[in-house]
ZAMARGU-4260 file (C-alpha; in steps of 0.2 Angstrom, whole numbers, plus 5000, padded with zeros to 4 digits):
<rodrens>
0) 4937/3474/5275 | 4925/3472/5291 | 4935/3482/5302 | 4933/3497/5288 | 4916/3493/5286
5) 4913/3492/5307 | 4921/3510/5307 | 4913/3517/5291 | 4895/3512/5299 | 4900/3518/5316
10) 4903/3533/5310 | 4884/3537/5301 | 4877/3531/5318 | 4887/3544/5326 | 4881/3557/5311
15) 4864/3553/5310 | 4862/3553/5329 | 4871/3566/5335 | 4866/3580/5322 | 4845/3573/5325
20) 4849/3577/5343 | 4841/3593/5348 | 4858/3605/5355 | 4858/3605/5375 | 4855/3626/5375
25) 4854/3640/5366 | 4869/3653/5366 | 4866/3671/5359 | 4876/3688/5356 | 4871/3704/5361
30) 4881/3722/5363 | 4881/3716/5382 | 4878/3701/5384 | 4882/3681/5382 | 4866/3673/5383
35) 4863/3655/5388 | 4845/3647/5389 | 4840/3630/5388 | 4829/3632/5376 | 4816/3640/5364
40) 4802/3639/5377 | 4811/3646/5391 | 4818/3661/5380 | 4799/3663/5374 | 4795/3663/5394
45) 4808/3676/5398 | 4802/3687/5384 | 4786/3686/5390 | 4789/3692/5406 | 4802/3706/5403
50) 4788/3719/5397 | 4799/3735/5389 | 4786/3746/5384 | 4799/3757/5372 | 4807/3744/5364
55) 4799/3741/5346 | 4800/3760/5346 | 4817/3764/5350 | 4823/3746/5341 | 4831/3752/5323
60) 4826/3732/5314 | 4818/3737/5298 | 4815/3715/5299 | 4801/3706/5306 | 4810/3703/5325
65) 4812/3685/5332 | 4811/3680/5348 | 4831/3678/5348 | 4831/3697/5342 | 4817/3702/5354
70) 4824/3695/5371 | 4844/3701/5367 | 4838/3720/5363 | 4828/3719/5378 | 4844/3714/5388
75) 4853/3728/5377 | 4840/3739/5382 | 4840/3736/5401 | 4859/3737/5402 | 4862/3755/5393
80) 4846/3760/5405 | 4857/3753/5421 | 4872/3763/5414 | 4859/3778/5414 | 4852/3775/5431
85) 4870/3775/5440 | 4878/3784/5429 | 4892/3773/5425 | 4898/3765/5411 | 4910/3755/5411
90) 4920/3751/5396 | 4920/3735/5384 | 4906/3730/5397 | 4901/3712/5394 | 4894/3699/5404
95) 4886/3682/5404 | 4866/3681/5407 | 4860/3664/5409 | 4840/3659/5410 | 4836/3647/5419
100) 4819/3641/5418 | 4814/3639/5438 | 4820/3646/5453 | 4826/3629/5459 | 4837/3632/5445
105) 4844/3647/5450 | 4845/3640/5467 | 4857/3626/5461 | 4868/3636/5451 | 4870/3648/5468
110) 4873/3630/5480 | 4886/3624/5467 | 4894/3642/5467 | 4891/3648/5484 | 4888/3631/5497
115) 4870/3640/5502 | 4854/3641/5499 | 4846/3657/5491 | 4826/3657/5486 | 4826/3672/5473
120) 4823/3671/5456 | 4841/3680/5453 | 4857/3683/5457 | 4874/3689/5450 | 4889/3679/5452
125) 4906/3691/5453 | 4915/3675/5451 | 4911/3669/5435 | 4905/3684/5429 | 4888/3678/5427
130) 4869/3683/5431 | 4858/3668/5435 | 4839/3674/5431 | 4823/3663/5433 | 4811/3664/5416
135) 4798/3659/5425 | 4799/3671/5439 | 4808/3686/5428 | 4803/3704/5430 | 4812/3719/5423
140) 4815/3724/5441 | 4826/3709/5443 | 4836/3709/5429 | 4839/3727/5432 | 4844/3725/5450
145) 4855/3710/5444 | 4863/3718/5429 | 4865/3735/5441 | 4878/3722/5452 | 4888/3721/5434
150) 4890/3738/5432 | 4895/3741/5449 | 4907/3729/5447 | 4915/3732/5431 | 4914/3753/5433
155) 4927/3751/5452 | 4943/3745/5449 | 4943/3738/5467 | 4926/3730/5471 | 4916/3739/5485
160) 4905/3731/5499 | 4891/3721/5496 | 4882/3734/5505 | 4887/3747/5492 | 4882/3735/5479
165) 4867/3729/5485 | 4861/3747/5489 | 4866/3754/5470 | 4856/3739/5464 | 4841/3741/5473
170) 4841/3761/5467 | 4843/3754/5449 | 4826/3745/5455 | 4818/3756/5458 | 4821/3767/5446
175) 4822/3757/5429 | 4803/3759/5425 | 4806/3778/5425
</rodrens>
């Protein structure tokens, strides 16, 4: 009967403090993109910072838009411009987008993926199929130029140069605020 009752109470201690835990990040779905952030604030950040002036006009919610709803049309909205800008489109494109709040945060993510150091508040990483953005240091310039390496990379069947990459990218940054 103790050992019962031992496991029965273990098991509310487990519930009651694993569901009063705040979840380690968010994860939404857009048409593009998985997207990770830590948490509220730094989603707010980000959406702060990526300043879409069309975007409640060409957004077809009838419903007040929340943040969630905000920052994964934005990315939406950024990504079909890319497609636009290169002219490529590449099909079934997805992709993760993770926020990170700092750019010491991106920096880690690109030491653990890469064994160097890189000081820019973004990057795209073929191998896991990932762009790393900083909230904090976000502009629609970056994200374009990071989700202009996607495209490039999905739209080839054989992956071209860095050089090529990185030249269609900057073009896309240049360019998205057209």
């Amino acid at each position: 009967m103790t050992r019962r009752l031992t496991k029965s109470l273990a098991l509310i201690i487990y519930i009651i403090i694993s569901t009063s835990l705040p979840s380690a990040s968010l994860e939404l779905q857009s048409k593009y993109a998985r997207l990770i952030c830590p948490d509220d604030d730094t989603l707010q950040m980000l959406n702060n910072r990526l300043f879409v002036s069309r975007f409640r006009f060409m957004s077809t919610e009838k419903r007040p838009m929340t943040i969630e709803d905000e920052v994964t049309g934005k990315i939406d909205l950024i990504t079909l411009k890319v497609q636009e800008i290169l002219d490529m489109f590449p099909p079934h494109l997805q992709y993760t987008f993770s926020i990170c709040e700092s750019m010491e945060q991106v920096n880690n993510h690109f030491v653990r993926i890469n064994s160097s150091d890189l000081k820019r508040p973004g990057f795209y990483a073929p191998s896991t199929d990932t762009v790393y953005v900083s909230a904090r240091h976000a502009r629609i310039q970056v994200v374009a130029h990071e989700i202009g390496h996607v495209v490039v990379d999905k739209y080839f069947k054989i992956r071209p140069p860095m050089k090529i990459h990185e030249l269609l990218s900057q073009f896309v940054e240049k360019h998205i605020t057209d």
